[in-house]
N, C-alpha and C positions, 0 to 999 in steps of 0.2 A: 684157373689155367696154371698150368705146372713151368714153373721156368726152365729153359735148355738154353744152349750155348746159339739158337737156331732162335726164338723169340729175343732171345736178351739183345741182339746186335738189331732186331727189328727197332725194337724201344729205344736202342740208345742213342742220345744226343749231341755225342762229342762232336762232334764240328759246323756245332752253332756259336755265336758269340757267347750267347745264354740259351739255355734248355729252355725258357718260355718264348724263343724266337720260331717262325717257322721255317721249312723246309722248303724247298721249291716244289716237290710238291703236291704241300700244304697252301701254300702262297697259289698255284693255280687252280686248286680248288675255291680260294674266295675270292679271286681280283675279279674276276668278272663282273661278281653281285653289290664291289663296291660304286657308290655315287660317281657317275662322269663328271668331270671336270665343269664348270659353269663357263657358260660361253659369253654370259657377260661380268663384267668385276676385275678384280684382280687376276693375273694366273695364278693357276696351281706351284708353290715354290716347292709343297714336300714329296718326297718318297712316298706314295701310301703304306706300303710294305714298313717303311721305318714308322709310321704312325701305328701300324695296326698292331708293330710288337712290342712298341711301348707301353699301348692298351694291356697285351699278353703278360706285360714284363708286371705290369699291378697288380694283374690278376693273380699272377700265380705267388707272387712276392707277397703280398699284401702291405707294400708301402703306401705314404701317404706320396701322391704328386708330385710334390716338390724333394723329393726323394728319390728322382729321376734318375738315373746315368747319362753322366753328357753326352756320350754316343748319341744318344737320343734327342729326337729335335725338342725344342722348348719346350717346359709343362704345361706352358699357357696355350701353344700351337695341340698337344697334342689331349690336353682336356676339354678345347675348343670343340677337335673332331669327335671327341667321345662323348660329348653333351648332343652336337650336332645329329649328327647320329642314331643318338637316344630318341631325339625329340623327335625325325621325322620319320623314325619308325625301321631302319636299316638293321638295325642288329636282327630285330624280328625276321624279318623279310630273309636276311641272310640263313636265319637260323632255318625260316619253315624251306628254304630251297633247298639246305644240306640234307635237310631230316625225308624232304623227298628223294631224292639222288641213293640218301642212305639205304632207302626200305625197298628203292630197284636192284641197288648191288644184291639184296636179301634175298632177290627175288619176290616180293611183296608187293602190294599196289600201290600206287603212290598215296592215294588218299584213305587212310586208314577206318576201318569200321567200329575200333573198342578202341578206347583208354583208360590208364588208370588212374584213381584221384589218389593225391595223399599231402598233406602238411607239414611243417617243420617250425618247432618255435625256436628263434634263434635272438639272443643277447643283441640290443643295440647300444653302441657308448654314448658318450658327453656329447654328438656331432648333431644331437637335437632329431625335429623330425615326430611324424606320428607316432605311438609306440602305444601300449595298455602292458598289462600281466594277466599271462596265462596261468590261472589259479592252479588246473589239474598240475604241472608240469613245474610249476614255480618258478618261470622265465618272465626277468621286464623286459621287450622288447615286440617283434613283430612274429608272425609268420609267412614262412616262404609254399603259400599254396599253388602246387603243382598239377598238370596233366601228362603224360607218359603212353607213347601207345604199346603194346603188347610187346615191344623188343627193348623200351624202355629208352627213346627217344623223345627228347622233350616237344610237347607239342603248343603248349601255354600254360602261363605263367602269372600268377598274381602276389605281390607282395601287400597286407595287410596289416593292421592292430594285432598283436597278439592276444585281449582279448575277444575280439569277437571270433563265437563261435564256430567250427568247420561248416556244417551246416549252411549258415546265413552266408559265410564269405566264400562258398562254392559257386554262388548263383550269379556275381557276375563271370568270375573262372570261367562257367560250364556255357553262359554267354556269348561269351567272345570265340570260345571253343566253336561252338554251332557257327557262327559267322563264318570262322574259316574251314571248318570242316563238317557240309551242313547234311554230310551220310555219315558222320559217327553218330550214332545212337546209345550206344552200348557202353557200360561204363560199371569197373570193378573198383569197390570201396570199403571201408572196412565200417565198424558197427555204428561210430558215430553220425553216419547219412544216410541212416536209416531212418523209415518213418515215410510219409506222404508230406510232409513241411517241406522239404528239397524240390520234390514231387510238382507240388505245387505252385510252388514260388514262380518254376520252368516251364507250369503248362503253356507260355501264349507266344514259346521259342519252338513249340514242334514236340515229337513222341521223344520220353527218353527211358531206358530199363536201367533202373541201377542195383546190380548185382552186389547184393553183403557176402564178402567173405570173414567169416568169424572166426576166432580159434575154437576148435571142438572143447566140449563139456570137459572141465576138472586138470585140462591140459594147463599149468605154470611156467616161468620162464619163455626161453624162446623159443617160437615154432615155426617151422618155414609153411607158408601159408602161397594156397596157389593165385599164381598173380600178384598179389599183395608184395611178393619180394623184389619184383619189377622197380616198381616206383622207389620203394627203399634203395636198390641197389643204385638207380639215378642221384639220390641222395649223394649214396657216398663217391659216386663218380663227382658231384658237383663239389663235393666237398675237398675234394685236394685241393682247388685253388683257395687259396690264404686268405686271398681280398674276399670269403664267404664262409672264414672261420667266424668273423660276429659279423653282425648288419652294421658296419662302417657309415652309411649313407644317410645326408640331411632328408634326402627326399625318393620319395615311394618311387619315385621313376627310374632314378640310379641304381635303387636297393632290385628294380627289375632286370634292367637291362644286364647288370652284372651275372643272372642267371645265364640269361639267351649266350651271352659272349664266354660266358664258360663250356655249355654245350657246344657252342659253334668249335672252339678249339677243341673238342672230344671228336667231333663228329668230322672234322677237317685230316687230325691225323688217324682216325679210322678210313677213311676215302685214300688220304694217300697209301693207304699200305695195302690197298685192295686192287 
């Protein structure tokens, strides 16, 4: 997309406190899909909006926690809600509502027929946690195995060892996938899930096609490749936030959720600008 004087004031952020806060609205695009209040316990004492952009504020920062701004309510209130959250599945849930909503504004059906598979082996530090080396790639750490549908909307997400192979760490991916979306069938991947081993693994989850797209004979370097650039391009959408330049995360659950909560914020300020 070419920059003009006409997108640049779309993008710009000046009168947030911080650029990773949101907009109103941004903010009514997810307050709905957050948790209601509990009707037994304590009350609610915080802002959700102040909780969800201190979430936003790590994400895009990539500080540790206690590297907060005071503005922001405590790290221990607001890593409580983001564990919270994690665990009972919210981020998810937010994510596949936006990525429905998304694919109406497109004009598209809500529940998508293709997606595309693809990996990323990404650096984990000293914060512990699963982790192997991926030999080909010469990364210690994990992979971030993704699904992407055809406009390259995240649709699941598995965070893994980095060495286990695409292959093997597709099948609960492609899993969970079918659970939620159980008319995708159709699925673009590149050479390494190839073979009838994938094939198999998923016959007793229902039919699935999986389409190799390969780079043609003798072709070197880069090539834009159809479909295959989709998931890539998700990549690098996920990858401007900080908190996803390494796998910061003790545990597979955090190194996930931190995906979903960076699409939701992609998919949040594409909605409001529509």
């Amino acid at each position: 997309m070419a920059w003009t004087e006409t997108t640049r004031r779309e993008y710009r952020r000046d009168g947030l406190r911080y650029a990773s806060g949101t907009t109103d609205e941004e903010w009514a695009e997810i307050a709905p899909l957050l948790p209601a209040a509990r009707r037994l316990g304590r009350p609610r004492a915080r802002d959700l909006r102040s909780i969800l952009e201190a979430i936003l504020y790590v994400l895009a920062t990539g500080c540790q926690w206690r590297a907060l701004p005071k503005e922001f309510p405590p790290r221990s209130t607001v890593q409580g809600y983001f564990y919270d959250w994690r665990d009972d599945g919210t981020w998810h849930h937010i994510n596949a509502r936006l990525v429905a909503r998304a694919r109406q504004r497109k004009g598209r059906n809500v529940a998508p027929s293709a997606g595309i598979i693809d990996s990323q082996s990404t650096p984990t530090t000293e914060s512990g946690g699963p982790r192997g080396v991926d030999a080909g790639k010469r990364i210690k750490g994990r992979k971030r195995h993704i699904v992407t549908d055809t406009e390259g909307f995240l649709l699941a997400a598995r965070v893994h060892e980095a060495n286990i192979q695409d292959a093997h760490g597709a099948v609960p991916l492609l899993r969970s996938l079918r659970r939620a979306f159980p008319g995708l069938q159709h699925i673009f991947a590149d050479r390494v899930y190839r073979g009838e081993q994938l094939l198999g693994a998923l016959a007793d989850c229902g039919r699935w096609t999986i389409q190799i797209v390969q780079r043609p004979p003798g072709v070197k370097g880069f090539q834009l490749l159809p479909r295959r650039w989709v998931v890539e391009r998700t990549f690098a959408w996920l990858g401007r936030s900080r908190r996803l330049a390494k796998d910061f995360e003790a545990t597979i659950a955090s190194a996930t959720a931190w995906l979903f909560i960076a699409n939701i914020r992609l998919l949040s300020r594409r909605l409001a600008r529509t």
